[in-house]
Residue, then its C-alpha position, 0 to 999 in steps of 0.5 A: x500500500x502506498x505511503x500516504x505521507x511519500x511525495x515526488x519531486x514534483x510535489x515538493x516543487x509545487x507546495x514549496x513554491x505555493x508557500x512563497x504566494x500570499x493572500x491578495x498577491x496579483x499574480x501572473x501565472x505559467x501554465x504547468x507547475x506554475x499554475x499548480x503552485x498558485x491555485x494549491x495557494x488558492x486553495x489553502x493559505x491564499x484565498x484571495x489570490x488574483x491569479x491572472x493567465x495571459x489570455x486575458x482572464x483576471x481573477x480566475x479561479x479554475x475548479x481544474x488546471x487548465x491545459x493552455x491559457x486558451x482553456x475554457x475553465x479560465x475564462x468561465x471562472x474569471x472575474x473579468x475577461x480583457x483584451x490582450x493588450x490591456x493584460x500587458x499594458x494596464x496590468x503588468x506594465x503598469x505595475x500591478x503584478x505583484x509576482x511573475x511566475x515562470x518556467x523555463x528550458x535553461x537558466x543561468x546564473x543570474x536568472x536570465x531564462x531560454x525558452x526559444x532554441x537549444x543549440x544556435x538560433x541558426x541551426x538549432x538541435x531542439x526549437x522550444x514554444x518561445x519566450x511568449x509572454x515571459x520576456x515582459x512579464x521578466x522586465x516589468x512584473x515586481x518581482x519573479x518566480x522561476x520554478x525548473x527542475x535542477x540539472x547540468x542541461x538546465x541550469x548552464x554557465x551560458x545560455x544557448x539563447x536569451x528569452x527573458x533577461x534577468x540580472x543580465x550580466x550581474x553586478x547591478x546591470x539589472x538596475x543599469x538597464x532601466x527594467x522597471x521590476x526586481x528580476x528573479x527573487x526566487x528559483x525553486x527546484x526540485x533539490x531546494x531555493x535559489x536566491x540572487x546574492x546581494x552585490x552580485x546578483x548570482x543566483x546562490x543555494x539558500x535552501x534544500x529540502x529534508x531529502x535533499x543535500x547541498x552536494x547534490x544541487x552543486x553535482x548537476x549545476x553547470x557553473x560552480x554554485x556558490x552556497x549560503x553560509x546557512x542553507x535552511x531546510x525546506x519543510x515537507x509537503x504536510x497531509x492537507x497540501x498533499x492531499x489537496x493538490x492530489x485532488x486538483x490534479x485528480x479533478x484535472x485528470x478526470x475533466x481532460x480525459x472525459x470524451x468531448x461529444x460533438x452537438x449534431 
């Protein structure tokens, strides 16, 4: 019989990641775990919530994870539906996102995110979706979430390709450059916490999870990590996150995989 309290990778990325979202944060959320993070939020600690997707839905508060930011779950439970350019415009560029949550296929050491090629732009070994609407959100959102599972492919001394900047070159070239936001505060992944060092801007190991050690994040980085002087430890998922974010992705499941019947 499974172990009820055992939890993946995933998980802990997931309830970690929701637990840094408090109630009343405007947020402007990824599809994936992003979206997971931010609505298990929703459904404990963090009612009130404004999660805003980029198809324009604000304040939405889907009963299942939607499949793209076109989902119809999004819009149907949205408190408002608007204009693409207004999501941009009035909300993000305007200041009024509290946090930027995103993914990405690699990152460096100062944040700056790829999801566009691996390999050269010109002839490239794998073409990803696209920066989207990350680039933006990166330049102007108050501050950012970056949630990326921990790896040598992943997080890589120099990115194949720039999408979405962070702390660009480090070293206060962020705050050089005009970009209205605070950049990259936190990156979560499934061995611990990321935060930028004071001064530099690199991206440094604050945190690992109770299963997890620092040799291991330093082992599948792709610069040398710097550590904090005091690496905490991230508590485990407890029963009610589990149990309410194994719920979420069992309603999903189960709304994806009904048949859809075409009216005659």
């Amino acid at each position: 019989m499974p172990d009820p309290h055992a939890f993946t990778p995933d998980e802990m990325m997931t309830v970690a990641a929701a637990r840094l979202l408090w109630n009343g944060c405007v947020c402007f959320v990824g599809i994936g775990l992003p979206s997971a993070a931010a609505n298990l939020a929703r459904h404990t600690h963090a009612p009130d919530i404004v999660l805003i997707y980029e198809s324009g839905t604000v304040g939405t508060r889907p009963d299942v994870l939607p499949l793209s930011i076109g989902d119809g779950e999004l819009a149907e439970t949205a408190t408002a539906v608007v204009p693409l350019p207004e999501v941009f415009a009035y909300w993000l560029q305007g200041g009024r996102i509290d946090v930027g949550f995103l993914g990405a296929a690699q990152i460096d050491r100062f944040g700056n995110l790829n999801s566009t090629v691996i390999g050269s732009y010109e002839r490239p070994k794998t073409r990803l979706p696209g920066g989207g609407g990350a680039p933006e959100i990166a330049t102007s959102a108050r501050q950012v979430f970056v949630v990326l599972k921990q790896s040598v492919r992943a997080f890589v001394p120099a990115l194949d390709f720039c999408s979405s900047a962070g702390f660009l070159t480090g070293g206060g070239a962020r705050a050089r450059s005009g970009a209205p936001g605070a950049g990259p505060q936190v990156v979560i992944t499934d061995l611990g916490v990321l935060k930028p060092e004071a001064g530099t801007d690199e991206l440094h190991f604050v945190a690992r999870y109770a299963h997890t050690t620092v040799e291991q994040a330093v082992k599948v980085t792709g610069w040398p990590l710097k550590v904090a002087d005091r690496v905490d430890v991230v508590p485990p998922p407890s029963d009610v996150e589990l149990e309410i974010l194994r719920d979420l992705h069992e309603r999903t499941r189960l709304a994806h995989s009904t048949p859809v019947r075409l009216r005659r």
